[in-house]
BAFI-3210 file (N, C-alpha, C; in Angstrom, 3 decimals, decimal comma, padded with zeros to 6 digits):
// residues 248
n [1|2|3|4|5|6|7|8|9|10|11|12|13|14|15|16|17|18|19|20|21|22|23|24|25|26|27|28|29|30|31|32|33|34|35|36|37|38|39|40|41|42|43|44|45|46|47|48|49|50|51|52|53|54|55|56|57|58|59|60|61|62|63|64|65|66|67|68|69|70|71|72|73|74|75|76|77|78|79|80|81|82|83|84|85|86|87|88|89|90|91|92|93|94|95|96|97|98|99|100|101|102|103|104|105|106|107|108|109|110|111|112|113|114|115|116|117|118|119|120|121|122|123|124|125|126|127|128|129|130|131|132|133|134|135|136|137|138|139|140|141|142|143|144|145|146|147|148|149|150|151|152|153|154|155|156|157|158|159|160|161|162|163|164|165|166|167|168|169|170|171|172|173|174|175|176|177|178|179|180|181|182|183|184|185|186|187|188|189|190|191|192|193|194|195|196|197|198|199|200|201|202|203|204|205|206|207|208|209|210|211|212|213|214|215|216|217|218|219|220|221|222|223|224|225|226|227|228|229|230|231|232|233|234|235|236|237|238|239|240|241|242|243|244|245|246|247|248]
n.u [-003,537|-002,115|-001,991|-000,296|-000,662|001,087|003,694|004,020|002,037|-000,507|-002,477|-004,628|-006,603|-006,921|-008,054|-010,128|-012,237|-011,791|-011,697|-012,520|-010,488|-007,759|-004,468|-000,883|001,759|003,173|003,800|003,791|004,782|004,081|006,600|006,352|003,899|002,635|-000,168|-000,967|-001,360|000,169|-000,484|-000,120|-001,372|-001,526|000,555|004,328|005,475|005,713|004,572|002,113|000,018|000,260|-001,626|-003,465|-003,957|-005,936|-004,659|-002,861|-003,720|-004,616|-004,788|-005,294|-006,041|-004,377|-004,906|-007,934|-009,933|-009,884|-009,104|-009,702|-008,507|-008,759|-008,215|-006,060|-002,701|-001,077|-001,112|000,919|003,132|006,169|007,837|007,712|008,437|008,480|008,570|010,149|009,284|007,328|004,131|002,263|004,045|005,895|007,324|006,706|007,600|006,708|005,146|004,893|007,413|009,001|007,076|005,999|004,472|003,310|001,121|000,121|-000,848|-003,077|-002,315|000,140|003,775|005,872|009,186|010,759|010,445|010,181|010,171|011,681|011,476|010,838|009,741|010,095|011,954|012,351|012,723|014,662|015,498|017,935|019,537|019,901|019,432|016,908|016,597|018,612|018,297|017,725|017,611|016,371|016,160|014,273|014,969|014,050|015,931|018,367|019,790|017,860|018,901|021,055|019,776|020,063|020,806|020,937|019,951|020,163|019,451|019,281|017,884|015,061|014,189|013,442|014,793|017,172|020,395|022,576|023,758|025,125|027,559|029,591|028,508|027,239|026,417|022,791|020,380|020,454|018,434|016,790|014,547|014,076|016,189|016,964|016,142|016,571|017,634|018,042|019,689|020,265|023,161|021,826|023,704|025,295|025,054|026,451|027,106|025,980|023,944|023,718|021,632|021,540|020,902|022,905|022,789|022,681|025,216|025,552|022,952|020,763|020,400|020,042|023,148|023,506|024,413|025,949|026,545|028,805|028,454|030,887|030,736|028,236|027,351|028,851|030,872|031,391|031,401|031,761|031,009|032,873|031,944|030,243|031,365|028,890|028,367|027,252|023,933|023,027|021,746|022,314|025,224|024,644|026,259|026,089|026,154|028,657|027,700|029,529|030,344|027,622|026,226|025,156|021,929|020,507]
n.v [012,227|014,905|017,709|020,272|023,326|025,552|025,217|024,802|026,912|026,656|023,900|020,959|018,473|015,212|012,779|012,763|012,059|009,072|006,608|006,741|007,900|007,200|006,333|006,713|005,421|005,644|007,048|007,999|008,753|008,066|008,456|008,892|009,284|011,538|012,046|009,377|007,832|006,218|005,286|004,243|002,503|002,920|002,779|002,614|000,738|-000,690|001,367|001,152|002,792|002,965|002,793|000,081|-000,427|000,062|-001,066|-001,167|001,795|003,216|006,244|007,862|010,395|012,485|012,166|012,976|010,982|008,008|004,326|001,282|-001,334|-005,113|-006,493|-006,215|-005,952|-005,970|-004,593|-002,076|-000,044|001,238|002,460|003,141|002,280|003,269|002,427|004,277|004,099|002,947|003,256|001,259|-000,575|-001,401|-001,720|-002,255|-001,333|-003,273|-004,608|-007,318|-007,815|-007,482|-006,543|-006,884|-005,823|-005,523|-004,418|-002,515|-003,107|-004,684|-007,499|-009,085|-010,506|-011,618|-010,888|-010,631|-012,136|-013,701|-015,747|-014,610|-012,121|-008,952|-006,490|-005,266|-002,158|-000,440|000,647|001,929|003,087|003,187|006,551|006,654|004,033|002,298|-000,474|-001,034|-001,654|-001,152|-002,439|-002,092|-004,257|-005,412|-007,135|-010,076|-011,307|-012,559|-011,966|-014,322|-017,093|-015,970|-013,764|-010,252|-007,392|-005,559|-005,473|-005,921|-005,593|-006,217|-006,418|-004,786|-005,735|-008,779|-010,074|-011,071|-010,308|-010,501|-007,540|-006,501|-006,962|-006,133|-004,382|-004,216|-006,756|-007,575|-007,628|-010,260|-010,061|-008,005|-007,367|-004,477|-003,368|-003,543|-002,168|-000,435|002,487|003,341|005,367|006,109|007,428|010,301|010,778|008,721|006,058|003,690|004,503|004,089|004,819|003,808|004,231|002,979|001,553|000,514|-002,196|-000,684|-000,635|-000,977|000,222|002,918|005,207|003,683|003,440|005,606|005,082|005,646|004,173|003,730|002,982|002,074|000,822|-000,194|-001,830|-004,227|-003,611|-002,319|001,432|002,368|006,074|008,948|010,360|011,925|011,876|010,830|013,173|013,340|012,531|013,558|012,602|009,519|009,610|012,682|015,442|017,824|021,174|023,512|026,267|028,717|027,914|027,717|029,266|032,887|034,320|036,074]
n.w [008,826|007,177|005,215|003,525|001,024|001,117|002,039|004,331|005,613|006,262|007,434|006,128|007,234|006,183|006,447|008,391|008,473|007,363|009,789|012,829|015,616|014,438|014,333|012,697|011,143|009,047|005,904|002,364|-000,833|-004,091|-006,414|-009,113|-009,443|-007,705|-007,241|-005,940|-002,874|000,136|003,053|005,956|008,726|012,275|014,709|014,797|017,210|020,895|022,736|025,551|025,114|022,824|019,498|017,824|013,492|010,680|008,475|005,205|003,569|000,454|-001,775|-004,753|-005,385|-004,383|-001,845|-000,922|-001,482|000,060|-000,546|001,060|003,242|001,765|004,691|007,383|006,836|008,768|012,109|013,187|011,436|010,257|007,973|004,903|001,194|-002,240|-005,096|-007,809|-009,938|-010,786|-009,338|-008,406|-007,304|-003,906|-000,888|002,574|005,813|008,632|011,924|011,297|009,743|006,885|003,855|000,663|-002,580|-005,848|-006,740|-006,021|-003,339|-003,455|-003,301|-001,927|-000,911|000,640|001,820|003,983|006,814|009,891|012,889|014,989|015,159|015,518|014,255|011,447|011,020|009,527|006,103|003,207|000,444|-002,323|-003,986|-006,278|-007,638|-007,921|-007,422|-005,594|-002,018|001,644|004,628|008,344|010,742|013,378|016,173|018,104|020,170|019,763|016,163|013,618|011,957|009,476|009,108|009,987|011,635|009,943|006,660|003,298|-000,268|-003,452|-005,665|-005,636|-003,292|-003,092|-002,875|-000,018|001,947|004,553|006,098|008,150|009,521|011,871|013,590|016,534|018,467|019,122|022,006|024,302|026,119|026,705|024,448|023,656|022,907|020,925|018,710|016,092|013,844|010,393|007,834|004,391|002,127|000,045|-001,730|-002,350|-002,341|-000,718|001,261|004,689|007,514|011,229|014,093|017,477|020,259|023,135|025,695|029,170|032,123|035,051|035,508|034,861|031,744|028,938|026,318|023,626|020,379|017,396|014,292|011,208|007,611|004,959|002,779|001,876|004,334|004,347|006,647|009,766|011,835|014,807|015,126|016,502|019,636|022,427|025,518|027,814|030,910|034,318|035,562|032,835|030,233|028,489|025,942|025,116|026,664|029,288|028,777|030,710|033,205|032,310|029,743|028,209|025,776|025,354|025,421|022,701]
ca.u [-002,687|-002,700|-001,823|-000,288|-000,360|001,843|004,830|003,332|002,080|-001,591|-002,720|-005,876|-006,842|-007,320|-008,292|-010,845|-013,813|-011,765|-012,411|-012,411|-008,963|-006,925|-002,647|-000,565|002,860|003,953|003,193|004,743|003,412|004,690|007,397|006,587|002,627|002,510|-001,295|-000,771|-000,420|000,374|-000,637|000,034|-002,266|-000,788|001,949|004,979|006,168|005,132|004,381|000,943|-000,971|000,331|-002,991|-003,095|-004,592|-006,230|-004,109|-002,024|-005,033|-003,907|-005,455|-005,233|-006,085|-003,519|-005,680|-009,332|-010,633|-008,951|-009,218|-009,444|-007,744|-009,841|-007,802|-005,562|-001,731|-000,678|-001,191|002,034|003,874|007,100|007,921|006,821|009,013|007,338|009,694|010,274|009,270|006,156|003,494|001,834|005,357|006,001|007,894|006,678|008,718|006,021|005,534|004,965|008,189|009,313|006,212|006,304|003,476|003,675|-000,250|-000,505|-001,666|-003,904|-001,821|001,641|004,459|006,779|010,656|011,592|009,708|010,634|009,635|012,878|011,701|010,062|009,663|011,259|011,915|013,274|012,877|015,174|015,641|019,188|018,196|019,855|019,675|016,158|016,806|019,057|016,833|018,241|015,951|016,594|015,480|014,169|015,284|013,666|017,183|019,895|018,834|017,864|020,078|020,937|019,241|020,994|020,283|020,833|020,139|020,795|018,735|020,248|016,911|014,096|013,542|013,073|015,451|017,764|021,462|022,936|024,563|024,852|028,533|030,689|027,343|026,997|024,869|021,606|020,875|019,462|017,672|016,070|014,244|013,583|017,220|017,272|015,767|017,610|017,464|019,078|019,652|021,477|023,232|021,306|024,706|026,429|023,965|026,982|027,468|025,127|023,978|022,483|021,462|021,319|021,101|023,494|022,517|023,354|026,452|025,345|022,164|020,765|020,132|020,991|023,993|023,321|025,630|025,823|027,795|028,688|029,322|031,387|031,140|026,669|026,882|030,231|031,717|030,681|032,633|031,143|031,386|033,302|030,640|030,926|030,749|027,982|028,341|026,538|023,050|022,467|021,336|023,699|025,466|024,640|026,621|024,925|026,757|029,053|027,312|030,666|030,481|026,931|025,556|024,478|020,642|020,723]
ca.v [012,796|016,390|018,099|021,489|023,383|026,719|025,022|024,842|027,616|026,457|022,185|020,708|017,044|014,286|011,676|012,843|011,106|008,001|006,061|007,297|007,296|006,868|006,845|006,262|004,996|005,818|007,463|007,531|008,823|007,833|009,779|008,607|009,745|011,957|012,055|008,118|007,735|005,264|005,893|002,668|002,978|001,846|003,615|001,452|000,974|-001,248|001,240|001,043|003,519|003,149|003,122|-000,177|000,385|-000,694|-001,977|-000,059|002,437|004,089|007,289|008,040|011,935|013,552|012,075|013,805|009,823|006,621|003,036|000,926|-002,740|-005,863|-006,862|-005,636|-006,992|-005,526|-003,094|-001,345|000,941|001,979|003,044|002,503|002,672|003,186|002,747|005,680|003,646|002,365|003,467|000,002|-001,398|-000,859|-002,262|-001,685|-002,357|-003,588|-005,264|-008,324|-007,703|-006,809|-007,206|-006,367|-006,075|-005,357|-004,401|-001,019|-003,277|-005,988|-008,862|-009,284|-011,433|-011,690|-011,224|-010,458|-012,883|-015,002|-015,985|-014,106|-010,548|-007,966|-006,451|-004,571|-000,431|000,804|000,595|003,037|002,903|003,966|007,783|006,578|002,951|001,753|-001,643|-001,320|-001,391|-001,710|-002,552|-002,311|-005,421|-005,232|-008,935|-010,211|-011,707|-012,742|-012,107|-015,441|-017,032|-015,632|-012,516|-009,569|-006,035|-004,588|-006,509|-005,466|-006,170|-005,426|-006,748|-004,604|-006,109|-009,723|-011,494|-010,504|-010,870|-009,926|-006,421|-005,839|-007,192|-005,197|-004,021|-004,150|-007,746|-007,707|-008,126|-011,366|-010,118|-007,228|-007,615|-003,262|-002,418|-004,133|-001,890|000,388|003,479|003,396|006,032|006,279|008,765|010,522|011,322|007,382|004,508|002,553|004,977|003,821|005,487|003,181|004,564|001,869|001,469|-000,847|-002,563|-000,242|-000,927|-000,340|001,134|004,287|004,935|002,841|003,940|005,374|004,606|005,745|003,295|004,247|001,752|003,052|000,012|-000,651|-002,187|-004,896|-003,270|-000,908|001,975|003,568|007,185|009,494|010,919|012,818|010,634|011,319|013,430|012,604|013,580|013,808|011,298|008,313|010,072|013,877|016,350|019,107|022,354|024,135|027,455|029,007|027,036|028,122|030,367|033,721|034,550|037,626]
ca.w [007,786|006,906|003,845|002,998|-000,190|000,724|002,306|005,848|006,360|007,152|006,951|006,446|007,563|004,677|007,569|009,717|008,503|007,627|010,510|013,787|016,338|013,575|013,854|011,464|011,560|007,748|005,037|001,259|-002,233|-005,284|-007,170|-010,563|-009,588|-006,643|-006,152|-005,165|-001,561|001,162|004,399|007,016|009,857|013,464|014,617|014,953|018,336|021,517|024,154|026,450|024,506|021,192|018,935|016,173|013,009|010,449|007,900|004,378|002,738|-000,762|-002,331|-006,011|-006,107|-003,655|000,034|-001,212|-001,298|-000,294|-000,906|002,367|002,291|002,400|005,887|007,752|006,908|009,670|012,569|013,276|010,169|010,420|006,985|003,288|-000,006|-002,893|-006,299|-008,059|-011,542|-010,931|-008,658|-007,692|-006,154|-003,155|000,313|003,940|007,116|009,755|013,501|011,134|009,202|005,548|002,933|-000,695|-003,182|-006,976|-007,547|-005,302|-002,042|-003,499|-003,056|-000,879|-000,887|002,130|001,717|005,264|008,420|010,665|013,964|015,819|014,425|016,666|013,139|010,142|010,929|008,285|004,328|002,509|-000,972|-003,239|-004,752|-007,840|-007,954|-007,306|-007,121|-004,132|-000,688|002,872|005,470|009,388|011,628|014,820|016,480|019,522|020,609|018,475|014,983|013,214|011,273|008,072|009,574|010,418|012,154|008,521|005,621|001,947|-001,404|-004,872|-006,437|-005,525|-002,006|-003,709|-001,847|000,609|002,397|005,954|006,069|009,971|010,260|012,587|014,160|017,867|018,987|020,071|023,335|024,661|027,704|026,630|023,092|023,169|022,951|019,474|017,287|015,460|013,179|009,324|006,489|002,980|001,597|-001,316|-002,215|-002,284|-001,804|-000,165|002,427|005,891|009,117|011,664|015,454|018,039|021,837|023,838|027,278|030,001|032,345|036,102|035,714|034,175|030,091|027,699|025,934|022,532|019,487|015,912|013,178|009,848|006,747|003,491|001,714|001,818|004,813|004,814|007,676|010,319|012,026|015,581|015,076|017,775|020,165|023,655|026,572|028,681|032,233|035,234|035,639|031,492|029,119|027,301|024,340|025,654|027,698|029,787|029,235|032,296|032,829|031,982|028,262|027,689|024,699|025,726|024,990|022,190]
c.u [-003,144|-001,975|-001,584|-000,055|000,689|002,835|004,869|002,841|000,212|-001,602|-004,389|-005,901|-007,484|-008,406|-009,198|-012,141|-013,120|-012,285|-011,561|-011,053|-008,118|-005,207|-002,566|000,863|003,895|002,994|003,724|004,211|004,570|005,805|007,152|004,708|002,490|001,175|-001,201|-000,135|-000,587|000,162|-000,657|-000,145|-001,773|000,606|002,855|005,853|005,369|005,074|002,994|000,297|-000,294|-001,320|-002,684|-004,050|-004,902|-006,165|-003,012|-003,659|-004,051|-005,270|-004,734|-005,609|-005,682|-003,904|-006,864|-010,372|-009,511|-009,631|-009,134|-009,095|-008,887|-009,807|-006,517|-004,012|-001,244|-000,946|-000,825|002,470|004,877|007,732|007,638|007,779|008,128|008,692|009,287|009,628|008,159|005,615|002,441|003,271|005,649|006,495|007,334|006,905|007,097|006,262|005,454|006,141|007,825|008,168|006,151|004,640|003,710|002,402|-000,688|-001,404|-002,442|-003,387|-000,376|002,265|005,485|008,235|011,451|010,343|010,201|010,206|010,516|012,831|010,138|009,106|010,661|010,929|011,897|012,907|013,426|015,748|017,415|018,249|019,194|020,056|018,324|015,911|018,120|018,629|018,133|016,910|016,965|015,824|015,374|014,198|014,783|014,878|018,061|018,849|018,975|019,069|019,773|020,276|020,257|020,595|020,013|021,037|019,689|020,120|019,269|018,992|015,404|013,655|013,013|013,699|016,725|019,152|021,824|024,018|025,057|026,954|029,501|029,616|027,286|025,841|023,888|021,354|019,965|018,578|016,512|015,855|014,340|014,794|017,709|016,777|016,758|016,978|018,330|018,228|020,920|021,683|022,825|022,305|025,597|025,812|025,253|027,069|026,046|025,627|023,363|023,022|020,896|021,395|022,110|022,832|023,592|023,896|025,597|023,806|022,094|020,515|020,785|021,887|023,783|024,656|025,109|026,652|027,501|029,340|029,343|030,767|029,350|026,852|028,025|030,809|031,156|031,753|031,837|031,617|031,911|031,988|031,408|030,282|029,842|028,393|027,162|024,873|022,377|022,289|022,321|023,782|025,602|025,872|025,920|026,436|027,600|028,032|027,858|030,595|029,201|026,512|025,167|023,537|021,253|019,418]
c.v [014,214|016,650|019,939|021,922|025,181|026,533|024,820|025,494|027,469|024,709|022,273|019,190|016,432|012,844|011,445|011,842|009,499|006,236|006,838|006,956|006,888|007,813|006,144|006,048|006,038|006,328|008,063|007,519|008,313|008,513|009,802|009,520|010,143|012,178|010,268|007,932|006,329|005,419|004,380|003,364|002,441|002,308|002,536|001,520|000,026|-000,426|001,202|001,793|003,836|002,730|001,756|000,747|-000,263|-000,877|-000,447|000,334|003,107|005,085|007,363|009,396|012,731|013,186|012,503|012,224|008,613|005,160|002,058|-000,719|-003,527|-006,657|-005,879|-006,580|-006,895|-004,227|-002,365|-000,777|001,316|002,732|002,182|003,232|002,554|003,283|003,303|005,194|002,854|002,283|002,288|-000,860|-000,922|-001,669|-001,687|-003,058|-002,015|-004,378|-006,853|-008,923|-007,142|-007,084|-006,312|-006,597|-005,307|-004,560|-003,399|-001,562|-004,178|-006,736|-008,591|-010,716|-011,016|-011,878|-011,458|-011,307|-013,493|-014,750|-015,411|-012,629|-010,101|-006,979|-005,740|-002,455|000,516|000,067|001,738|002,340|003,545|004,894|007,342|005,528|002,044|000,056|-001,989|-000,826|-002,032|-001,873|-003,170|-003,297|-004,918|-006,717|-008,862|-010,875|-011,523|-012,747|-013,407|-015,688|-016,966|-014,388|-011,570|-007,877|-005,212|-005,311|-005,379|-006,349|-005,309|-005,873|-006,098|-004,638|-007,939|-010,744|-009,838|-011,122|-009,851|-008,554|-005,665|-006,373|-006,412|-003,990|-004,260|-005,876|-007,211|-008,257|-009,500|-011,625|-008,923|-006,339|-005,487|-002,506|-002,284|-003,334|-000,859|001,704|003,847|004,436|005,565|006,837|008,770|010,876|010,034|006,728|003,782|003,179|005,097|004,336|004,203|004,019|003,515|002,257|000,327|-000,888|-001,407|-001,421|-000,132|000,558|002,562|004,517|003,852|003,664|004,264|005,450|004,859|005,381|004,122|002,987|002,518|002,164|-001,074|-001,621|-003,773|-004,771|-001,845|000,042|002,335|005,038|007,966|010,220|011,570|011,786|011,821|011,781|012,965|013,564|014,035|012,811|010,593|009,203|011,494|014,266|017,642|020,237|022,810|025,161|028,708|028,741|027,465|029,104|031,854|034,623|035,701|037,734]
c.w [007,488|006,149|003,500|001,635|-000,224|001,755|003,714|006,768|006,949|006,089|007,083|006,837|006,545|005,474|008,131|009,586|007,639|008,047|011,987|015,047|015,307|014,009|013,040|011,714|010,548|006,860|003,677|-000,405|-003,397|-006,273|-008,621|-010,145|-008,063|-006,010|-006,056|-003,764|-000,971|002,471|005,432|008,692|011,061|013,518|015,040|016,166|019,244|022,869|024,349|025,295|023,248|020,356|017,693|015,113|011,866|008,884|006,584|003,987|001,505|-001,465|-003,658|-006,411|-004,872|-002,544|-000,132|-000,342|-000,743|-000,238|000,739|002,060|002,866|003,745|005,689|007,945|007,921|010,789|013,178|012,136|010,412|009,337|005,900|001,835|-001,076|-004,263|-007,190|-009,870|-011,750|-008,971|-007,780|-006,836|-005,590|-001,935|001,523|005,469|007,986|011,026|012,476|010,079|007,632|004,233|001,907|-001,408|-004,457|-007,486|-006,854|-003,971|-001,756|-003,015|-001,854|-001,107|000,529|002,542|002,873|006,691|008,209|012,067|015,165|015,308|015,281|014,884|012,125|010,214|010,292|006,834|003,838|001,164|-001,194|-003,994|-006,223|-008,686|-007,604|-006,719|-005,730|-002,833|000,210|003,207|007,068|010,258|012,993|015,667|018,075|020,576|019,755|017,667|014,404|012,267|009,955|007,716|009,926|011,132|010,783|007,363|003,918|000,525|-002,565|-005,865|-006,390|-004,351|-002,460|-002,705|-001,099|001,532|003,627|005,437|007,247|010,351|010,729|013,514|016,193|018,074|019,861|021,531|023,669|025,615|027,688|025,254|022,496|022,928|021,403|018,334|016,603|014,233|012,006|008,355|005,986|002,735|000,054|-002,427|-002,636|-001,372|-001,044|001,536|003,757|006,820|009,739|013,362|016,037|019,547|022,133|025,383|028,336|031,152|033,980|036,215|034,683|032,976|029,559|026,860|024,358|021,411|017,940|015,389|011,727|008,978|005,663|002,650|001,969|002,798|005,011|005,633|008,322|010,982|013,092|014,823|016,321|018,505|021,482|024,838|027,384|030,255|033,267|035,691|034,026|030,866|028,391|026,198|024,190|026,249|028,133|029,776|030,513|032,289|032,566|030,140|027,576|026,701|025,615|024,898|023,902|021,537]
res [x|x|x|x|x|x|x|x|x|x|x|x|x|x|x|x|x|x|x|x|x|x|x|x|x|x|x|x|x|x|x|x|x|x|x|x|x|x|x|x|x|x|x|x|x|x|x|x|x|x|x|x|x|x|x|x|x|x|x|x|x|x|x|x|x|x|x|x|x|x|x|x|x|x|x|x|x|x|x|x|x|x|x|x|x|x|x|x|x|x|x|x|x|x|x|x|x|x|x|x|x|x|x|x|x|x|x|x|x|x|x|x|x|x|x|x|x|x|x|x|x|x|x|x|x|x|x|x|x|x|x|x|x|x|x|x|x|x|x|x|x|x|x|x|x|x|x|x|x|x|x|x|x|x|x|x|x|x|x|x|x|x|x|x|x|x|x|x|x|x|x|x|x|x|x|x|x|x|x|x|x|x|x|x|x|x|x|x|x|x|x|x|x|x|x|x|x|x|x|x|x|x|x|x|x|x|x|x|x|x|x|x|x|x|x|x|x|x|x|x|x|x|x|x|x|x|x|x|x|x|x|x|x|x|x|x|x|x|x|x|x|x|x|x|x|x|x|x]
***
């Protein structure tokens, strides 16, 4: 973790003496008390040389010192909410799914596992409704039942209901196509992004796909995109050299 104080124009490292090899997946301070941080060690992803890690740590004076946990709940991170109204509650999506804790980290409770979850990607909060949380699934096949690619909490993250319908299925052959990528607008909590892959068709990338939902997640919409030419990446087009910009 590193830390600027004149907007980026030079960082220092909060981390280094830690513990040693340290990634980090996530990281997430408090809005109600901004020297409170979150830092979730273990970057979240399954390739070869991804790094785990060892476990959530929280600081209490901006990153100077931090607190180290007494295990490790997990050691992947993909993101960490922290509600805007109290600095001990807090949500983080992990490889072992969705876990909540009320006490700044001590304890945990467990809204989102199940045994059909690669894990939980995403935690995004409503910016003017704190009690409404999405949260993106990552499903090792079909998502379980009662599960959904995008599921929807009107309580905090307490309990939770399917929000993925009109979503693209998961694939059943190849668990890495399943994860996905969701925001909210800071502008209209109902209005959802999610970025997804589909199974390629003949070979070659996987096809990428961005949905939109008006209505938090009831109904999805692809968005128009540019089909891909030959020779460029799913979702891309490569320029003519006719069509190109010219340098100035």
């Amino acid at each position: 973790m590193w830390k600027s104080t004149d907007s980026g124009l030079t960082w220092r490292s909060l981390t280094d003496g830690l513990v040693s090899d340290l990634s980090v997946g996530a990281l997430a301070y408090a809005p109600s008390d901004p020297n409170v941080l979150y830092l979730g060690t273990g970057e979240g992803g399954y390739a070869i040389d991804f790094i785990p890690g060892i476990g959530l740590v929280r600081s209490e004076d901006g990153g100077e010192t931090w607190i180290l946990p007494d295990y490790a709940i997990a050691s992947m991170f993909f993101a960490i909410s922290v509600d805007p109204r109290d600095a001990d509650s807090l949500l983080v999506a992990t490889n072992g799914g969705l876990y909540a804790s009320a006490d700044g980290g001590v304890t945990w409770t467990f809204p989102l596992v199940t045994g059909g979850l690669k894990g939980v990607t995403e935690v995004v909060r409503s910016a003017t409704d704190p009690d409404l949380v999405y949260a993106a699934l990552w499903c090792t096949g079909a998502c379980p039942a009662g599960y959904a690619r995008v599921m929807r909490s009107t309580d905090s993250g307490a309990t939770w209901a399917p929000a993925g319908a009109g979503l693209p299925a998961t694939s059943t052959t190849d668990w890495s196509l399943n994860r996905n990528s969701l925001t909210v607008s800071a502008a209209n909590d109902q209005i959802l992004t999610v970025g997804l892959n589909l199974p390629p068709t003949g070979g070659g990338d996987p096809p990428a796909r961005v949905y939109r939902s008006p209505d938090g997640g009831a109904s999805w919409l692809e968005l128009a995109g540019r089909a891909p030419t030959s020779g460029s990446r799913a979702g891309t087009t490569t320029p003519s050299p006719a069509s190109r910009p010219t340098p100035t």
